[in-house]
C-alpha positions in Angstrom: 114.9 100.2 89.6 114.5 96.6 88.0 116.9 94.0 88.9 117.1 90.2 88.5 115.6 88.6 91.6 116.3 85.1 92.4 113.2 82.8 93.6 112.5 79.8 95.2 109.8 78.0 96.8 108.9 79.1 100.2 110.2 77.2 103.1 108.8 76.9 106.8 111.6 79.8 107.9 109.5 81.4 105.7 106.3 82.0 106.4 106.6 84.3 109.3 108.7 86.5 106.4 105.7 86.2 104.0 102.9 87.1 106.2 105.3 90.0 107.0 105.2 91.1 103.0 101.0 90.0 102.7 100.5 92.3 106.1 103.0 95.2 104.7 101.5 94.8 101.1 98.0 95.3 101.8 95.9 97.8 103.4 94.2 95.2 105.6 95.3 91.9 107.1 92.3 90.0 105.4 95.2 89.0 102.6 97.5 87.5 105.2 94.8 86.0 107.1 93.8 84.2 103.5 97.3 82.7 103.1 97.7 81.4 106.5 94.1 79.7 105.9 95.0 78.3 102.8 98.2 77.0 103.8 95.8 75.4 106.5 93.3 73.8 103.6 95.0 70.3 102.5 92.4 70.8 99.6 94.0 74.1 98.7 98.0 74.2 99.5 100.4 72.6 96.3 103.5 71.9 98.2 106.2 74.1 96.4 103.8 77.0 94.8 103.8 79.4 97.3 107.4 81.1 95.5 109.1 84.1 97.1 111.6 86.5 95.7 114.5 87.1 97.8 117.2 89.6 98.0 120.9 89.1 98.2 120.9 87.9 101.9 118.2 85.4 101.1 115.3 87.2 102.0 111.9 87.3 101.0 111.0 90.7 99.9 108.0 89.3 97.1 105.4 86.4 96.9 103.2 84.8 94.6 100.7 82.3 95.8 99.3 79.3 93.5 96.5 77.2 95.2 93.8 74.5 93.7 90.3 75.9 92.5 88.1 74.3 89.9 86.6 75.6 86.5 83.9 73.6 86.2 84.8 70.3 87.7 88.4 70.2 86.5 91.2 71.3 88.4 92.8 74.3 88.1 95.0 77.3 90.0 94.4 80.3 91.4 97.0 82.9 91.7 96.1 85.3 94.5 97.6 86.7 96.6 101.2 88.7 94.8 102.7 90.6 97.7 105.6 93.0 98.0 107.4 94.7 100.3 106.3 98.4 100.0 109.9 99.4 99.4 110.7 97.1 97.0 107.7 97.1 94.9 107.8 98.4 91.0 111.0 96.6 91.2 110.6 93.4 89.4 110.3 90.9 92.5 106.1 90.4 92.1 106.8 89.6 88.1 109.6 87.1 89.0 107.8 85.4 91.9 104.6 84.9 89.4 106.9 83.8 87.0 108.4 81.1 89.6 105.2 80.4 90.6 103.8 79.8 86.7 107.0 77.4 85.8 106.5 75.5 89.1 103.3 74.9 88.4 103.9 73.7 84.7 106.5 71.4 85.9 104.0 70.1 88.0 101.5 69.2 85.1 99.2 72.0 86.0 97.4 73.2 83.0 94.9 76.4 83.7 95.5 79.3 86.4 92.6 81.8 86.9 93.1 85.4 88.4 91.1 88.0 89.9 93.2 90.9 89.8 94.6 94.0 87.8 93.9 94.4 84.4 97.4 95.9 83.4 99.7 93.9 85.9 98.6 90.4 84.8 98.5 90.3 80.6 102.3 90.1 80.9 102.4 86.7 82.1 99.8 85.9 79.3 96.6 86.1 81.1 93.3 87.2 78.7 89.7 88.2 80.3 88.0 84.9 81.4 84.9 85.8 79.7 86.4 85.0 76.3 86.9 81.7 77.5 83.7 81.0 78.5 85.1 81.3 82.1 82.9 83.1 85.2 82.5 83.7 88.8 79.2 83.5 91.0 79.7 86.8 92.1 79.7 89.9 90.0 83.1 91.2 89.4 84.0 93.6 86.8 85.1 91.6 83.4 88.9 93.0 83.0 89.5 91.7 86.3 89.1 87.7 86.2 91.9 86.3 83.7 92.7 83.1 82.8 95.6 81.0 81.4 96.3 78.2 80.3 100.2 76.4 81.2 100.1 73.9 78.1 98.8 74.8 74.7 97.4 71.3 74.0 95.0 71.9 77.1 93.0 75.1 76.0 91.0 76.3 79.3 88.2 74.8 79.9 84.6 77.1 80.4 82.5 77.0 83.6 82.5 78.7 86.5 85.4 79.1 89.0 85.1 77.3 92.3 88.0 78.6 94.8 88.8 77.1 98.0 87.1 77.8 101.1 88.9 80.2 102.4 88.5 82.5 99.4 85.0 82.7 100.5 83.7 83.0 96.9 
């Protein structure tokens, strides 16, 4: 069942809760582990885009994750991981914490956020395959998967190849 969820940028309370949702959401801890080393990377973490969807009590049940990559040599998102809790996923709490996550990160003048993820999940927050942007990876991934978007229409994305942080490992 679909419900409005109420988000909000994650505070330090939080992050046991979150690697709670990555651990739960995933079928290893490899996910979890990645978020606790990118909140680690002061060349990675943006200070109000890790967002979380809580409950009525205030409790994170989803998560969307924003962090700095490159395309190219100019700056850009990545949006990985979304986690939710098992029970409370095809609910509506991943779209609304992506959707927090995407409006934080306009409001902080970030123009372009690349994803590697599910081809049907992320078109609805008005991601299109990389590739038509001139956009790649330098590993082989298949083309649905890497997206890209761009936050401000007077900045179309730029081409070149996506550089993630370090702990990505890409």
């Amino acid at each position: 069942m679909s419900r409005t969820w109420n988000t909000r940028a994650e505070t330090g309370a939080d992050i046991p809760v979150v690697r709670d949702i990555v651990t739960a959401a995933f079928p290893t801890p490899e996910e979890a582990a990645l978020v606790d080393a990118l909140r680690a990377d002061p060349g990675a973490w943006i200070e109000g885009l890790s967002l979380v969807a809580v409950d009525d009590s205030d409790r994170p049940v989803g998560h969307a994750l924003l962090t700095r990559c490159h395309i190219g040599d100019r700056p850009a998102l990545c949006l990985a991981p979304v986690a939710v809790r098992p029970e409370r996923q095809r609910g509506g709490a991943g779209t609304a914490a992506v959707r927090a996550a995407l409006d934080a990160a306009g409001r902080l003048g970030e123009r372009h956020v690349v994803v590697l993820g599910h081809p049907e999940y992320h078109p609805r927050f008005g991601f299109t395959p990389a590739s038509a942007h001139g956009i790649g990876l330098t590993v082989d991934v298949p083309d649905e998967a890497l997206m890209a978007l761009t936050l401000d229409a007077a900045h179309p994305l730029p081409a070149g190849t996506v550089r993630y942080a370090a702990p990505f490992g890409i």
